[in-house]
C-alpha positions as CSV (number, residue, x, y, z in Angstrom):
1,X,-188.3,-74.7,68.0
2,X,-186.3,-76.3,65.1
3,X,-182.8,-76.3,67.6
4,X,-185.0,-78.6,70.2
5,X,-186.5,-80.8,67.5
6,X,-183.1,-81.1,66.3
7,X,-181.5,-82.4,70.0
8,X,-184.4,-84.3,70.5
9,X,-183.6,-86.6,67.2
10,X,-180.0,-86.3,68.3
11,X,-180.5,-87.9,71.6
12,X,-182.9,-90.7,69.8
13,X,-180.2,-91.3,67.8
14,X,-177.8,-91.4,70.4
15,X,-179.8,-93.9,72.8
16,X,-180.9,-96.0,69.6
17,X,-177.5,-96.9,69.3
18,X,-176.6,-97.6,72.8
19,X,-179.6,-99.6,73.3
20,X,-177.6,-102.6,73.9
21,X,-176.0,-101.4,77.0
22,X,-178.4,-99.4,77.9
23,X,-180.9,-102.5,78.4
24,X,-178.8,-104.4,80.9
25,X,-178.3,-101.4,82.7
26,X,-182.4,-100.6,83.5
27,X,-182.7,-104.4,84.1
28,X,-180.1,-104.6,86.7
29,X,-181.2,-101.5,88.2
30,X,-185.1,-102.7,88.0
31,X,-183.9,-105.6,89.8
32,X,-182.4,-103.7,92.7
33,X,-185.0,-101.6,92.9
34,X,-187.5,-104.5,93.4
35,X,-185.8,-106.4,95.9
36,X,-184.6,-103.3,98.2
37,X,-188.4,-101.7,97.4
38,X,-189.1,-101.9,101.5
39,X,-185.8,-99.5,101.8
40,X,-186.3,-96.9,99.4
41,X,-188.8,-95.2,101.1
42,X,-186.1,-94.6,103.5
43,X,-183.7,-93.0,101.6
44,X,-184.2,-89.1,102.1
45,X,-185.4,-86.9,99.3
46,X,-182.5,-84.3,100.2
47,X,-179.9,-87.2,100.1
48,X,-181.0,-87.7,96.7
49,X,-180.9,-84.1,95.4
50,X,-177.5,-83.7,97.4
51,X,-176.4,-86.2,94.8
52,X,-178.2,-85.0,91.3
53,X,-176.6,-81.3,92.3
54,X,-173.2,-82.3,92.8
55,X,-173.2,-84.3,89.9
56,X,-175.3,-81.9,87.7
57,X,-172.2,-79.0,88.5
58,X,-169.7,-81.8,87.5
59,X,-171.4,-82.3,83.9
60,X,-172.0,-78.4,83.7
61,X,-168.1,-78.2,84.0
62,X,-167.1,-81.3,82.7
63,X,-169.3,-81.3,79.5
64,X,-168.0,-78.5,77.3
65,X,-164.5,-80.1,77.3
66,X,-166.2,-83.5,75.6
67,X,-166.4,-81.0,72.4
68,X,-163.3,-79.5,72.5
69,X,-165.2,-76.3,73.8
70,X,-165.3,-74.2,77.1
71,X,-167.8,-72.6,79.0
72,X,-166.5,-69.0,77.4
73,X,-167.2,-70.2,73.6
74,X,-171.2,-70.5,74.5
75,X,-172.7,-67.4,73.0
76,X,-176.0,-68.5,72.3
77,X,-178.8,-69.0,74.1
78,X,-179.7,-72.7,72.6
79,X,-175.8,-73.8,73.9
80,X,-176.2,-73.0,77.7
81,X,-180.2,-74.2,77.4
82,X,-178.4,-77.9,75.7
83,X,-175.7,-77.5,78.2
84,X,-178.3,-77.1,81.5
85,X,-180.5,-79.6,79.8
86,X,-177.4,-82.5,79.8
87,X,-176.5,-81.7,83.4
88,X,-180.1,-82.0,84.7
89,X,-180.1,-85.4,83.0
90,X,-177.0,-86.8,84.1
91,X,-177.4,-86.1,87.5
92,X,-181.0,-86.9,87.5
93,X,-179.5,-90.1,85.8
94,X,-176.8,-90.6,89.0
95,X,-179.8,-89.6,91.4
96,X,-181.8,-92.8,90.1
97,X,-178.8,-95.2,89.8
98,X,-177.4,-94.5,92.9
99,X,-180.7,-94.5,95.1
100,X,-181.1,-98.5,95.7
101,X,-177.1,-98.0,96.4
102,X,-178.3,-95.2,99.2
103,X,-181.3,-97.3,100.0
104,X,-178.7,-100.7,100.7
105,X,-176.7,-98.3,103.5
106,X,-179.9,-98.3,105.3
107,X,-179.9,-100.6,108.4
């Protein structure tokens, strides 16, 4: 319990600092979201989990090498539940950006 208290401060910490880009980012993308709002409906649900897959096996393989680490140095449990735990958000994260992008292909 301690090891996900811990990455939860971490991850506050993380964001607290990036605040400042992080806000122009959710404003943009709130603002695209409202005015394509009639299109998103259309986007697919499969289209968008196509997308958080692929880019959830990217981060699975990309992550480890951000540490200086590989996939074959994760020996406990905590490492591959942190390590599955960043993929799902960064593709969830892609999923969400990219589904007003999706939603703007539609005719």
């Amino acid at each position: 319990m301690y090891e996900i208290w811990l990455a939860m401060n971490i991850a506050y910490e993380i964001a607290l600092g990036l605040w400042p880009a992080l806000l122009p980012l959710a404003l943009v993308w709130a603002a695209v979201m409202a005015v394509n709002r009639q299109k998103l409906a259309q986007v697919s649900g499969s289209a968008l989990a196509a997308v958080a897959v692929l880019v959830s096996l990217a981060a699975m393989l990309a992550l480890p090498s951000l540490s200086q680490s590989t996939l074959s140095d994760m020996g406990y449990w905590v490492d591959w539940a942190a390590l599955l735990g960043m993929a799902a958000g960064v593709g969830v994260a892609a999923a969400v950006l990219l589904w007003p992008v999706l939603a703007l292909r539609k005719r």
